[in-house]
N, CA, C and O atoms as CSV, one atom per row, in Angstrom:
chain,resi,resn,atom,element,x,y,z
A,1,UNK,N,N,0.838,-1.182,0.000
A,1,UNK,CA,C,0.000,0.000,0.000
A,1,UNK,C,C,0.880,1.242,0.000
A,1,UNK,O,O,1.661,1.598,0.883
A,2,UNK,N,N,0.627,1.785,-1.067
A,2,UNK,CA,C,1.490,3.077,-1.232
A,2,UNK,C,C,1.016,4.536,-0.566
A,2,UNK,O,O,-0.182,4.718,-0.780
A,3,UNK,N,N,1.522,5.418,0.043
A,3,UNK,CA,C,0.703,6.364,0.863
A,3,UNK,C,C,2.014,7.451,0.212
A,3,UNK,O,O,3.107,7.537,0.771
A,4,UNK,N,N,1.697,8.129,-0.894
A,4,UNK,CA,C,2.677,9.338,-1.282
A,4,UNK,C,C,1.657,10.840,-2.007
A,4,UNK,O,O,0.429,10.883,-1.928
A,5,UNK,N,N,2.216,11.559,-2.439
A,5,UNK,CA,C,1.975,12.247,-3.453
A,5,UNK,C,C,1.517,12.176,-4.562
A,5,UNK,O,O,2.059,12.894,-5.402
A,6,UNK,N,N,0.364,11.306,-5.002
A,6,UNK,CA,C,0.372,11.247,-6.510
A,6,UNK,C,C,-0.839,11.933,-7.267
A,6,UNK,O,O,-1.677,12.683,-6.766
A,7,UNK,N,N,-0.736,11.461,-8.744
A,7,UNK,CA,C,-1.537,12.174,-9.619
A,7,UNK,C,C,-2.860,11.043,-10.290
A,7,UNK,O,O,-2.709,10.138,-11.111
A,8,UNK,N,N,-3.372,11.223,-10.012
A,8,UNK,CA,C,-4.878,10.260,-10.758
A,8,UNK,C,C,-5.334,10.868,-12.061
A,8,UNK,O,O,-5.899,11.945,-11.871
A,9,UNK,N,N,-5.269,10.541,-13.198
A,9,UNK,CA,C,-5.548,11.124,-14.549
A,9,UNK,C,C,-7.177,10.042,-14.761
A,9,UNK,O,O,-7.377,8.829,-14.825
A,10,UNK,N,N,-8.096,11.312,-14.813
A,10,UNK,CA,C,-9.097,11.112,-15.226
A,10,UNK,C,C,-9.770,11.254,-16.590
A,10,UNK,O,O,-9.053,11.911,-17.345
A,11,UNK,N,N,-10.724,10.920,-17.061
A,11,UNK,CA,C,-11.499,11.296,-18.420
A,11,UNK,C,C,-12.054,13.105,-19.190
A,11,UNK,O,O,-11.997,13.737,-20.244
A,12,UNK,N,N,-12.747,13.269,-17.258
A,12,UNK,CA,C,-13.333,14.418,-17.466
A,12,UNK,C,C,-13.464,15.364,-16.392
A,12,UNK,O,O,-13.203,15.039,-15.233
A,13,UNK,N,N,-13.917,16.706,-16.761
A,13,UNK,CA,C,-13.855,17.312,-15.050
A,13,UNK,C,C,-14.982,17.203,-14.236
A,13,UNK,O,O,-15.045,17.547,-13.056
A,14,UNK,N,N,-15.742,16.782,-14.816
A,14,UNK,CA,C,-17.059,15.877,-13.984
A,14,UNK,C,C,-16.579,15.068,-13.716
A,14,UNK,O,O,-17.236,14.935,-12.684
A,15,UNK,N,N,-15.780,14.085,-13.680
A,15,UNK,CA,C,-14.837,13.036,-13.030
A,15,UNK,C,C,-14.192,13.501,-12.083
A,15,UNK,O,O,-14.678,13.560,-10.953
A,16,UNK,N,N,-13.160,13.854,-12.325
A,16,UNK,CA,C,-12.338,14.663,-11.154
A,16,UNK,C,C,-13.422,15.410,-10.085
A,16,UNK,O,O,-13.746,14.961,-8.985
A,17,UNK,N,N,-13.845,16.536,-10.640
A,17,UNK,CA,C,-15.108,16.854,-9.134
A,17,UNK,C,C,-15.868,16.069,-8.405
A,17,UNK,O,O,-16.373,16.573,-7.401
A,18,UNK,N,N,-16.078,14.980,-8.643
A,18,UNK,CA,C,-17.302,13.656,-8.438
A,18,UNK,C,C,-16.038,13.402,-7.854
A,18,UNK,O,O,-16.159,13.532,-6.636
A,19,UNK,N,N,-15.032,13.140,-8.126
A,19,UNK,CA,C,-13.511,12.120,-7.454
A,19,UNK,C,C,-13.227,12.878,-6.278
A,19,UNK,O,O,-12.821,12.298,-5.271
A,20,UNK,N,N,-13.422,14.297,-6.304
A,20,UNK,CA,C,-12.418,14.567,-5.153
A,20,UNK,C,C,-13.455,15.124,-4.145
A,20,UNK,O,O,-13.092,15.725,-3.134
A,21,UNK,N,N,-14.733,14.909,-4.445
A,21,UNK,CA,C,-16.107,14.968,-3.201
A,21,UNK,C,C,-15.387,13.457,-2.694
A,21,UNK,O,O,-14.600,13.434,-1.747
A,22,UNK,N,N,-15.694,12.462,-3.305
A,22,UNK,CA,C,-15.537,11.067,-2.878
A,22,UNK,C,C,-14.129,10.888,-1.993
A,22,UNK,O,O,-13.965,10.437,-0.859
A,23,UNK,N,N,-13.428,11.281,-2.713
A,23,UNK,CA,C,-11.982,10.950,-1.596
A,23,UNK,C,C,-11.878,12.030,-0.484
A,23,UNK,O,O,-11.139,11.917,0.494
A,24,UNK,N,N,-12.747,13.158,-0.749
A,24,UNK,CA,C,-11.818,14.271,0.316
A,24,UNK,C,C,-13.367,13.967,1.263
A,24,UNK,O,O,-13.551,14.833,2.118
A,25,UNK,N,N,-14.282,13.043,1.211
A,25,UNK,CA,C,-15.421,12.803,2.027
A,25,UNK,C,C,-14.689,11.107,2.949
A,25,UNK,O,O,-15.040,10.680,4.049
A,26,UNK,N,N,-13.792,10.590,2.137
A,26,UNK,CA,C,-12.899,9.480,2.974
A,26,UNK,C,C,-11.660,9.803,3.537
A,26,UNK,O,O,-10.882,8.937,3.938
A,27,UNK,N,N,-11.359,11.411,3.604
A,27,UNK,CA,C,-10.065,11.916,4.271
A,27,UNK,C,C,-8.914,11.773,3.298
A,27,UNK,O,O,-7.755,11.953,3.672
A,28,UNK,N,N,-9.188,11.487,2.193
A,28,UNK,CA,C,-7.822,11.744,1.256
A,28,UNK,C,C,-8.235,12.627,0.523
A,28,UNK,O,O,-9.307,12.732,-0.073
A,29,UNK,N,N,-6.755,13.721,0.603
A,29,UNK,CA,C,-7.030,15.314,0.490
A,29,UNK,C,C,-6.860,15.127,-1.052
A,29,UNK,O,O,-6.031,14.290,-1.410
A,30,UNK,N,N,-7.738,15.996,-2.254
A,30,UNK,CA,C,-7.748,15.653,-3.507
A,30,UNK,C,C,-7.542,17.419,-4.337
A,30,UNK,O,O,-8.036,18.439,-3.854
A,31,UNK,N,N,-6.894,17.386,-5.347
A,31,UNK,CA,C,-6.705,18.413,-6.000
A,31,UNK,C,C,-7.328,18.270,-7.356
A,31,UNK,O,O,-7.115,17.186,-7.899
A,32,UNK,N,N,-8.256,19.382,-8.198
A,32,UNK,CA,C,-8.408,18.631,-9.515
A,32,UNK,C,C,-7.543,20.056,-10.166
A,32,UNK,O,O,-7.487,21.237,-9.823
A,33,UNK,N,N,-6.928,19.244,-11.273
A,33,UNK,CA,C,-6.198,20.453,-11.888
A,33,UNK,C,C,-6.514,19.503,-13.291
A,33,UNK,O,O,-6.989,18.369,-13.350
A,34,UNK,N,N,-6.132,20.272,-14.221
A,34,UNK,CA,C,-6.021,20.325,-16.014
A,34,UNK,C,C,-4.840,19.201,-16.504
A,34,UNK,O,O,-3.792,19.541,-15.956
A,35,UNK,N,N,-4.714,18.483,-16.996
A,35,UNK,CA,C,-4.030,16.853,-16.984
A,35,UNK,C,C,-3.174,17.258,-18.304
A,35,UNK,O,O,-2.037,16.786,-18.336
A,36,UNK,N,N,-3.537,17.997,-19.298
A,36,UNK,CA,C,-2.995,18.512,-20.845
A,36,UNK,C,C,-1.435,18.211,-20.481
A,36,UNK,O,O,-0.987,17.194,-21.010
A,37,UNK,N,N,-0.460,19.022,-19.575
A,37,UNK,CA,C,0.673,18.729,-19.761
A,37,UNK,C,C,1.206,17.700,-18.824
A,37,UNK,O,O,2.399,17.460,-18.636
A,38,UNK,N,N,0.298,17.183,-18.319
A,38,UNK,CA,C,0.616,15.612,-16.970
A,38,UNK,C,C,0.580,14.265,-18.111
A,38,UNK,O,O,1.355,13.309,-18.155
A,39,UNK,N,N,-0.353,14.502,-18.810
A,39,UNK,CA,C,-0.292,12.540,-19.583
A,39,UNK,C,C,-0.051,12.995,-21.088
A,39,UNK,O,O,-0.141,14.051,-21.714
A,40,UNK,N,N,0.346,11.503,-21.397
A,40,UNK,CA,C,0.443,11.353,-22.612
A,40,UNK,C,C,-0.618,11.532,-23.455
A,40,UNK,O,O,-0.276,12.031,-24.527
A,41,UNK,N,N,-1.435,11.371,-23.381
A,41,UNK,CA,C,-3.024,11.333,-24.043
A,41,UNK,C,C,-3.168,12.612,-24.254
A,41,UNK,O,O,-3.701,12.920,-25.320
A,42,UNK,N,N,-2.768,13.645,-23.374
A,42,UNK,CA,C,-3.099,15.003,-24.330
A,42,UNK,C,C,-4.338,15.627,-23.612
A,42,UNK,O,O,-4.566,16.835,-23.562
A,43,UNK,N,N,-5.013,14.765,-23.131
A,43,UNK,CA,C,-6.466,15.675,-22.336
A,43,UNK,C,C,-7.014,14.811,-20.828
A,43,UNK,O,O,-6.739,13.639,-20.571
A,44,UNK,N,N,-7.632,15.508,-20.181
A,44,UNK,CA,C,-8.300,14.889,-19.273
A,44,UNK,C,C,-8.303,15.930,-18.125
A,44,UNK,O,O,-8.152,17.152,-18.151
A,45,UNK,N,N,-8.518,15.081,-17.133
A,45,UNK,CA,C,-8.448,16.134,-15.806
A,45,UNK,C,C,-7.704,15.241,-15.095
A,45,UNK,O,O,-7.500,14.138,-15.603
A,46,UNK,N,N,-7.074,15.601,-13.581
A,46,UNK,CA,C,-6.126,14.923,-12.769
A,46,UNK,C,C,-6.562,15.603,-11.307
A,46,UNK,O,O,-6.732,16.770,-10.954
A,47,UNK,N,N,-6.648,14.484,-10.713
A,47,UNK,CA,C,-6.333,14.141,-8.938
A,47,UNK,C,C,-5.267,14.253,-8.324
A,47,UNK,O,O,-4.607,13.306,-7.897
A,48,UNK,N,N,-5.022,15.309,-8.230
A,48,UNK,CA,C,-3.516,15.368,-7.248
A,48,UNK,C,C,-3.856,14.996,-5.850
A,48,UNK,O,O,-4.412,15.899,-5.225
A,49,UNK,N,N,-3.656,13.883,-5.208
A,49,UNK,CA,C,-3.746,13.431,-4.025
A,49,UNK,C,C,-2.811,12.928,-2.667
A,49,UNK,O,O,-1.798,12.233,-2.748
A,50,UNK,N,N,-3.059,13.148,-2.149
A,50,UNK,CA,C,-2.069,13.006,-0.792
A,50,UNK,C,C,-2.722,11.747,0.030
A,50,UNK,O,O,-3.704,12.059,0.703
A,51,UNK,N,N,-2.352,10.458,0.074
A,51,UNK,CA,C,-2.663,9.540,0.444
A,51,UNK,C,C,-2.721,8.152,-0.015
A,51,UNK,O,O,-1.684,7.880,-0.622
A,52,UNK,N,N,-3.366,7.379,0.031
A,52,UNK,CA,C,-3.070,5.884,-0.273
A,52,UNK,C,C,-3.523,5.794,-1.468
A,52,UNK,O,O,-4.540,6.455,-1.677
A,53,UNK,N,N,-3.089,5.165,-2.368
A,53,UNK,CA,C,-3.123,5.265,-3.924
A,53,UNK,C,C,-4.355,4.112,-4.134
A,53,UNK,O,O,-5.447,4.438,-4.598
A,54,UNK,N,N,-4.038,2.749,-3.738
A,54,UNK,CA,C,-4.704,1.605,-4.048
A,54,UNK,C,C,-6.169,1.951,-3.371
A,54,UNK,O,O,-7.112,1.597,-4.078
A,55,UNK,N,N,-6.524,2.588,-2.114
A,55,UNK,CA,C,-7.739,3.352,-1.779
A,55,UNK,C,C,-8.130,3.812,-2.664
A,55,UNK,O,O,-8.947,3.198,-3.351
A,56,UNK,N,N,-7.697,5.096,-3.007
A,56,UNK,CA,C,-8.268,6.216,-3.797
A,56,UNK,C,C,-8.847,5.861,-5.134
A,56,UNK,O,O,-9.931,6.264,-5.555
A,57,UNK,N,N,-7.828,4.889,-5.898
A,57,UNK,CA,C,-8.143,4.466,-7.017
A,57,UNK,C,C,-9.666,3.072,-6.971
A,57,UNK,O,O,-10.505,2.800,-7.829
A,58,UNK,N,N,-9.466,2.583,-5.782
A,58,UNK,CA,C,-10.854,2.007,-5.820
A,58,UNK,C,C,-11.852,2.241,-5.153
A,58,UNK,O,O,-12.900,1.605,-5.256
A,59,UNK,N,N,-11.528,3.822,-3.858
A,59,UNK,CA,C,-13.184,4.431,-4.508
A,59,UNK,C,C,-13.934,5.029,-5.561
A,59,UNK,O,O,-15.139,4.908,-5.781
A,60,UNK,N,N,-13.045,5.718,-6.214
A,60,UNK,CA,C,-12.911,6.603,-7.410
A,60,UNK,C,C,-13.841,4.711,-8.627
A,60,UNK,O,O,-14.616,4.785,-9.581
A,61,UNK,N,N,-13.357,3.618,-8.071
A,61,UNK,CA,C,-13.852,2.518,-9.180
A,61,UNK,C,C,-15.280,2.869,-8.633
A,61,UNK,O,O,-16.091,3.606,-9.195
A,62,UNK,N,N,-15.435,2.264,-7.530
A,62,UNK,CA,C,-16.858,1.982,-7.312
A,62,UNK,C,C,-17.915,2.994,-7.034
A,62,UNK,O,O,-19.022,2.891,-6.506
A,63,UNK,N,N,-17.034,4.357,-7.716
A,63,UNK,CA,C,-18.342,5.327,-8.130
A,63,UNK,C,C,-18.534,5.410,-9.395
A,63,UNK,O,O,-19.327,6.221,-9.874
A,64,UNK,N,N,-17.662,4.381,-10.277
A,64,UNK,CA,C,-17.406,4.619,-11.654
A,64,UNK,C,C,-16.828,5.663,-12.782
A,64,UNK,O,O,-17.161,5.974,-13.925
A,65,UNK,N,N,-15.860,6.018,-11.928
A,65,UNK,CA,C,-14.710,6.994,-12.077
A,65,UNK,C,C,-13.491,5.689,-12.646
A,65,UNK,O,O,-13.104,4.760,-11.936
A,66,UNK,N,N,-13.050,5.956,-14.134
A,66,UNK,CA,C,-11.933,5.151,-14.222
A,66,UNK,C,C,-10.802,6.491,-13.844
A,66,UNK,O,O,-10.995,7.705,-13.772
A,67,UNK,N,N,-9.419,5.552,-13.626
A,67,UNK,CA,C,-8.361,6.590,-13.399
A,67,UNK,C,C,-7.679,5.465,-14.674
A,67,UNK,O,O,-7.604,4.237,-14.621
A,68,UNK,N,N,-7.369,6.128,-15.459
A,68,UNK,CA,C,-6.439,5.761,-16.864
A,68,UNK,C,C,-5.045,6.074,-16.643
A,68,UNK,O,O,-4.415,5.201,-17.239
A,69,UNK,N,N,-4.264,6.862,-16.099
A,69,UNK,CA,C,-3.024,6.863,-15.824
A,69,UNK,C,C,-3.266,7.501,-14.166
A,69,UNK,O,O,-4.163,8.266,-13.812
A,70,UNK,N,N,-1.691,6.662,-12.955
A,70,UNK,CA,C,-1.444,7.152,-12.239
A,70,UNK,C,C,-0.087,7.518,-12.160
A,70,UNK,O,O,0.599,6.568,-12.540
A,71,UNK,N,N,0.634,8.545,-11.811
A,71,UNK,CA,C,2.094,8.883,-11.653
A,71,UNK,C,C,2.337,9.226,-10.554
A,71,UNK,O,O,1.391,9.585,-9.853
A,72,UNK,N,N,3.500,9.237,-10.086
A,72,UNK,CA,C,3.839,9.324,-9.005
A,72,UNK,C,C,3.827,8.282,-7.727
A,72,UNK,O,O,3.269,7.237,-8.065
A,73,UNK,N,N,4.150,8.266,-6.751
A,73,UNK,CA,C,3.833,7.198,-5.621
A,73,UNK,C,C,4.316,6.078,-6.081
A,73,UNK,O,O,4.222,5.046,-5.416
């Protein structure tokens, strides 16, 4: 279980806002910022988060939030 700094690359910014009610309502602190120069893909939105990665990424599942790239952690 990884507990660092990382980045969650989402689809959309209705994703990311829906993501970071959900994690910052389970105590992992969530940032949404603009993903354009974070991934390869060129677009999306991103979760800058402070906390456990393998959490975050499967509440973010079971609201049906995919995270397509994570970096960092």
């Amino acid at each position: 279980m990884a507990v660092n700094d990382s980045v969650l690359i989402v689809r959309s910014v209705t994703n990311a806002i829906k993501g970071q009610k959900i994690l910052e309502s389970n105590r992992i602190p969530a940032y949404v910022q603009r993903a354009s120069s974070l991934n390869r893909q060129g677009c999306g939105y991103a979760l800058k988060i402070s906390g456990n990665i393998e959490t975050a990424v499967n509440l973010l599942a079971r609201a049906g939030i995919q995270v397509v790239e994570i970096q960092g952690g």
